[in-house]
N, C-alpha and C positions, 0 to 999 in steps of 0.2 A: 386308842383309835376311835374307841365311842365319843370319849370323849371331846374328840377331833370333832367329830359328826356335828353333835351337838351344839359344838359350839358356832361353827360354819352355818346349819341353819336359823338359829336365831338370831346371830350377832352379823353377819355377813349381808342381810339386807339392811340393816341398820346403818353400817357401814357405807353401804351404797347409797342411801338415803343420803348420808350424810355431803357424799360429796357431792349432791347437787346446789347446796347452798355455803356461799362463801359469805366469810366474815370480812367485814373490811372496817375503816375507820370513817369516820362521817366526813373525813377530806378526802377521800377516795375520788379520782378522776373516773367517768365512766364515758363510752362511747358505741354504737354501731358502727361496725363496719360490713358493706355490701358487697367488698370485694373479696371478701374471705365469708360471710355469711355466718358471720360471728360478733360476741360482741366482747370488747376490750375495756379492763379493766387497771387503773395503774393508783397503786398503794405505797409502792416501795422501791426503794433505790435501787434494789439489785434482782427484783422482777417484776414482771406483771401478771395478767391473769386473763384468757380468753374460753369463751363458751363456744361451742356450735350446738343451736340448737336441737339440733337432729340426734345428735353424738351424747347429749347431755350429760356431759362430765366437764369440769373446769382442767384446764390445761395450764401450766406454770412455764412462765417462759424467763429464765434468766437473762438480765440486761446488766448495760455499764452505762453510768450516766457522768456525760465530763459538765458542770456548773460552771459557770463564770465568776469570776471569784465575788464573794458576798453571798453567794445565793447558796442556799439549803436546800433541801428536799420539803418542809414546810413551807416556806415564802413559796417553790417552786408547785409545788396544788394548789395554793390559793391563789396563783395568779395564770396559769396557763392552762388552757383548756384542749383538749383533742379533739382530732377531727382525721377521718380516713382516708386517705387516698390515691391506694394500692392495696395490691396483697403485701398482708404484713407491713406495713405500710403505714405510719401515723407522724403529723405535725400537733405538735403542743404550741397554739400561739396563746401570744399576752391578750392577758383582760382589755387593754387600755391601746391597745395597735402596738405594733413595733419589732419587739424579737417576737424572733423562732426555731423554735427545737425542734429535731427530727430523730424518730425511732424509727431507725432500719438496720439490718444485718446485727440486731441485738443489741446496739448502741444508740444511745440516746444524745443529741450532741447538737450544739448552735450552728443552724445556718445563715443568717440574716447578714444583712450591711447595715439593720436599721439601728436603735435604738427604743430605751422607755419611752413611748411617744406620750400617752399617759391622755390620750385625746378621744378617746369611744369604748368608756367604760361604760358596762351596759348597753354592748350593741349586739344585735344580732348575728351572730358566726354558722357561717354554713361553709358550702362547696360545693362545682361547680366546675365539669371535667378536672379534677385533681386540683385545685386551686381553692387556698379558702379567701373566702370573702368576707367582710364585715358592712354591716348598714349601721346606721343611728348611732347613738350612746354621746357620752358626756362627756366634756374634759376642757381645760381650760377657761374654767368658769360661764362655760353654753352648753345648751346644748344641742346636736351634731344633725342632719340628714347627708352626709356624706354616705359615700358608697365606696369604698374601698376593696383592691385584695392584690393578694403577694403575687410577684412577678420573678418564679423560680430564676431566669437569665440574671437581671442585675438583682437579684436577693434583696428589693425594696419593695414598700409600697408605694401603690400608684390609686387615684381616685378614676373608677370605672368612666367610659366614654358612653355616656348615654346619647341618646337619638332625638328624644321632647325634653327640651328643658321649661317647657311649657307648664305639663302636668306632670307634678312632681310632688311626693308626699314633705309633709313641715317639719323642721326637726323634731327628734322624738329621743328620749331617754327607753332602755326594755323595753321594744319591740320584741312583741311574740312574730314568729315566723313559722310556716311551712311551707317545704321546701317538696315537689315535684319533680318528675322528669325535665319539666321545660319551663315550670313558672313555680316564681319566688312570691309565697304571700306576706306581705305584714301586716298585722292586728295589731292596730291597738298601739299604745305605749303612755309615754309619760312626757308632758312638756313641760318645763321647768319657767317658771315666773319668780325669779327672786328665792322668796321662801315659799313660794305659794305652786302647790302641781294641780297640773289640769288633766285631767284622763281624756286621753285622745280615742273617737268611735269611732274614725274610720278603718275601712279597709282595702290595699293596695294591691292590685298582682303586677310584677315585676316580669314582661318576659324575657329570660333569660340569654335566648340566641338573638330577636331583634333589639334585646337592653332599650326596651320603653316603656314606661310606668303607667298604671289605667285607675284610676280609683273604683272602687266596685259600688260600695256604697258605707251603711252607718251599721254598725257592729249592733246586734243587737244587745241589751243593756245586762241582760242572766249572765251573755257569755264576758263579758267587760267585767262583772264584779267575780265570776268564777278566777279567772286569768289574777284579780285582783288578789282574789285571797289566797291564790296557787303560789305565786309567786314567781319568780324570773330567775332561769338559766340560761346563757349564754348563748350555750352551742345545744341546745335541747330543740328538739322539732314539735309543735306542740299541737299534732293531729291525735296525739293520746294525752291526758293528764289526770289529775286528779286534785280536786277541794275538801276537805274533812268529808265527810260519806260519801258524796258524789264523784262519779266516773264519770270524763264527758271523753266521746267518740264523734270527730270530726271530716264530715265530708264534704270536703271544699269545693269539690266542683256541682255538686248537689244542692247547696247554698244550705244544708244539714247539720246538724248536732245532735247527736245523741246521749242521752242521760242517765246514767244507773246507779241505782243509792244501796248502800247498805254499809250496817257498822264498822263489815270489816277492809273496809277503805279507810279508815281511819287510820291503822298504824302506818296506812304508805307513806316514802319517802319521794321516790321518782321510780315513772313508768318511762322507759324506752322500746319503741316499738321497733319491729324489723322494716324494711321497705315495703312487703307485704301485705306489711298489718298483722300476722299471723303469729308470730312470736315477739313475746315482750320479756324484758328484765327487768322483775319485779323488784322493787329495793324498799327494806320495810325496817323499821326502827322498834327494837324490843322497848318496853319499859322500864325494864329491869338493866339494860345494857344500852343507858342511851348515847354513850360513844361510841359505835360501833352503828354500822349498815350489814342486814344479812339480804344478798344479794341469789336468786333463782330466776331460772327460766320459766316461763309459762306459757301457755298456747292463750292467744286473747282471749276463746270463747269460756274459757276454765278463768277469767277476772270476773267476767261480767253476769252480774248475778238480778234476776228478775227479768221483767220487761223493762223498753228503755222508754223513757218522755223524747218526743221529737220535739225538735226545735228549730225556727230559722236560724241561721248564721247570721246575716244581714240581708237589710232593707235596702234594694238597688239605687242609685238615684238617681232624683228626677230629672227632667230635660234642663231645665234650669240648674242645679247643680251641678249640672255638666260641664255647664261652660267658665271656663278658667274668669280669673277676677284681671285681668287685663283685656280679655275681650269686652268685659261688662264695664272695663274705665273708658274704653276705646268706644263703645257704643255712646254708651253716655256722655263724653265729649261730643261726639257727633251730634246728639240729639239735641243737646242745649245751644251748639253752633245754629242749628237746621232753625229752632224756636227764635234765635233773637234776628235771624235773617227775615222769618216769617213776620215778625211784632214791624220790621222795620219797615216791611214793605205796607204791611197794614198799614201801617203809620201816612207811608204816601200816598196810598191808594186812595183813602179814604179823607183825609183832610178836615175833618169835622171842626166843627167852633172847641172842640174841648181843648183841641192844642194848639190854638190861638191865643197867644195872650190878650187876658180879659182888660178893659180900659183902666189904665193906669188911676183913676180918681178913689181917694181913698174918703170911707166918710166913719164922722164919728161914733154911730151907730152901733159900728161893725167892731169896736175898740172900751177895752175898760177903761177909767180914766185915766190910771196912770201909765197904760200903753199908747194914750190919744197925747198924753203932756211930754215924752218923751218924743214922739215921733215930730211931734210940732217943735218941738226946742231942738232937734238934731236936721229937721226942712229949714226952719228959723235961721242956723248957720250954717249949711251947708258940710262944715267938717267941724266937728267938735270932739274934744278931749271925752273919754271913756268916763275920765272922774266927775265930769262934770253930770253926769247922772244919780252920783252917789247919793244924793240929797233926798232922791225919790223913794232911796231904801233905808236913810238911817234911821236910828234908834238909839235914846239913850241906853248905857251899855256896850252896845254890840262893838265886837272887835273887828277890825279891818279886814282879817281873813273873811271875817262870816260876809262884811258887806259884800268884799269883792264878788266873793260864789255870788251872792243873790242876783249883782247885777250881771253878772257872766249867764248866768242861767234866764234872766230877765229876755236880754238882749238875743239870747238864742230863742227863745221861745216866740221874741217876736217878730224876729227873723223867718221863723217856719211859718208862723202866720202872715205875714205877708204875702210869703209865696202860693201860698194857698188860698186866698184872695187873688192876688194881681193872676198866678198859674205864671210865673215868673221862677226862674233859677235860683233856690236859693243863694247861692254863691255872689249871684251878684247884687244884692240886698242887704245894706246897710255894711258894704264891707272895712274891714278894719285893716290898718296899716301904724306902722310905726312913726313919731314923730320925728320930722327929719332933725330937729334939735336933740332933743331928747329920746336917744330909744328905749329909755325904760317906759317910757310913753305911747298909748296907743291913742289913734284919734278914728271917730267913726265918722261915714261921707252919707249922704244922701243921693239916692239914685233920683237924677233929676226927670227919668222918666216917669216920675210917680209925684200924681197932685193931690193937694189937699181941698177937699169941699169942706169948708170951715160952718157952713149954713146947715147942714145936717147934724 
């Protein structure tokens, strides 16, 4: 009986100890659930695992899981993620849209009509009175700003009926989210350019009951590279996380973050927080045991270790980034309409000698010579062959391609000079037409409005 004693008091809180941290595998699916005020844990075929924080002890709950044939309990955590919504109550949907499994009455089992849709990998998954949703992610070689979520009556998916199709966030790969009583945020993500990704700063609220999207402003750049090096879960709410020492705590409607360093944030895995904020499930990876997640409860203010660095969330924007880029095509159409009405009316109002054609008389002066010997051999006959200028550019050597450019380039050059003298069109200046014998033949005419002062 002492013996009895003995060993009750030393080993019996040990014991206890013990069960408040579960072992699992690093493919372990984990979730919050707010309608049981616990959080769920699923390892294995023929059960799962739930906490209440309050209770602190893990509870084993046996299940039956029916798979579709192909699929395992491996390919089945790597590709479905949970999400709450009911007592006792969880849908497992796919990464990539599509099926959906549901754990109720101890059974785990397919409800969908859909299929592998295989089109919003890496999007953001919440819920949303009982319904999950997805935004963003990748698939079919783009990537996605769809909005999507399951429609328990015909067991498909449908893309959400927004309100502004106006302002609307740009596709995005990992979209971080959190998720509210009544508005959805997204931060951040990944745009896909070929091989090349562009980290996206903004940040959007979603409201939920009028489904209209507002952009808030540019993310600031700490919290962009934290996120960066945190990395992306799916169905993860991400007002708590963690980057190698750093703990960031997020207050979205505050425009806040808050920042707590120490070493032993290091071994974390993933922080899940309660709706709260109050209790979290700490998930920590031994060194010694790196297959394996040892999974506990903790109260947040038992994480957070020091004082915290405040920080903005984002920088709101300005009046001018407000306004969508088809108002600003629409303006700007308008304005350059508004400008060439303005130039036209100038034009009439005003009447000046400048847009008078100046007197057609051209003098030598004004001309090199062998712009003054062309213009006189082409007044001389009125219409002349093109080749018949060649003369003034050959050279022994030179090959036919090279002459034609010079005199193509000649004859334009002195085309613009004309008109710039006379203040005449160029178009109608020395124009050029096909020979009506020969059309490989061009002939050029003389505009008989224009004289020559051979005395200058």
């Amino acid at each position: 009986m002492f013996k009895l004693k003995v060993f009750l008091v030393f080993f019996l809180p040990l014991a206890l100890q013990a069960q408040d941290v579960l072992k699992v595998s690093r493919q372990a699916q984990m979730v919050y659930s707010k309608y049981d005020h616990c959080f769920m844990v699923f390892d294995d075929s023929t059960h799962y695992y739930t906490i209440n924080p309050r209770q602190g002890a893990w509870r084993r709950h046996s299940i039956h899981m029916e798979l579709e044939p192909g699929w395992d309990l491996h390919m089945f955590k790597q590709r479905f993620y949970p999400v709450a919504i009911g007592k006792q109550h969880y849908l497992f949907v796919m990464d990539g849209c599509g099926m959906v499994y549901e754990l109720k009455n101890d059974t785990i089992r397919r409800i969908d009509n859909s299929y592998d849709q295989k089109n919003q990998f890496g999007s953001a998954l919440y819920t949303y009175k009982g319904q999950p949703y997805m935004f963003g992610g990748y698939g079919l070689f783009e990537v996605k700003n769809i909005h999507t979520y399951f429609d328990f009556a015909a067991k498909e998916w449908f893309e959400v009926s927004e309100n502004d199709a106006v302002s609307y966030p740009e596709a995005r790969n990992t979209p971080y989210y959190i998720r509210t009583a009544k508005d959805l945020f997204i931060l951040g993500g990944v745009k896909k350019y070929m091989t090349y990704n562009r980290i996206l700063q903004d940040i959007w609220r979603f409201d939920l009951e009028n489904k209209r999207w507002k952009q808030l402003g540019e993310l600031n750049p700490d919290f962009i590279y934290r996120t960066k090096v945190r990395g992306f879960v799916q169905n993860k709410d991400y007002r708590l996380f963690h980057s190698n020492n750093q703990l960031t705590v997020v207050d979205i409607y505050r425009n806040k973050y808050y920042s707590y360093m120490s070493t032993r944030y290091m071994s974390l895995s993933r922080l899940i927080p309660d709706e709260q904020m109050q209790w979290v499930l700490d998930v920590r990876q031994n060194s010694n045991q790196t297959g394996f997640f040892f999974l506990k409860v903790k109260e947040l203010n038992d994480l957070l270790i020091g004082r915290p660095t405040e920080y903005y969330l984002y920088k709101p924007l300005s009046w001018f980034k407000q306004i969508s880029f088809q108002t600003y095509l629409w303006l700007s159409v308008l304005l350059n309409i508004a400008f060439f009405f303005l130039l036209f009316y100038l034009k009439r109002l005003t009447k000046t000698a400048w847009y008078k054609p100046k007197n057609p008389i051209l003098k030598r002066k004004d001309f090199s010579e062998i712009e003054w010997q062309a213009i006189a051999l082409i007044k001389q006959n009125d219409e002349l062959e093109l080749s018949a200028l060649n003369y003034l550019f050959d050279e022994p050597g030179l090959s036919y391609e090279t002459l034609k450019k010079r005199r193509e380039s000649f004859v334009k050059a002195l085309r613009i000079k004309l008109a710039l003298i006379t203040r005449r069109d160029v178009d109608q200046l020395l124009q050029e037409s096909k020979h009506p014998l020969d059309k490989r033949m061009k002939i050029i005419r003389w505009n008989k409005e224009l004289e020559i002062n051979q005395e200058n």
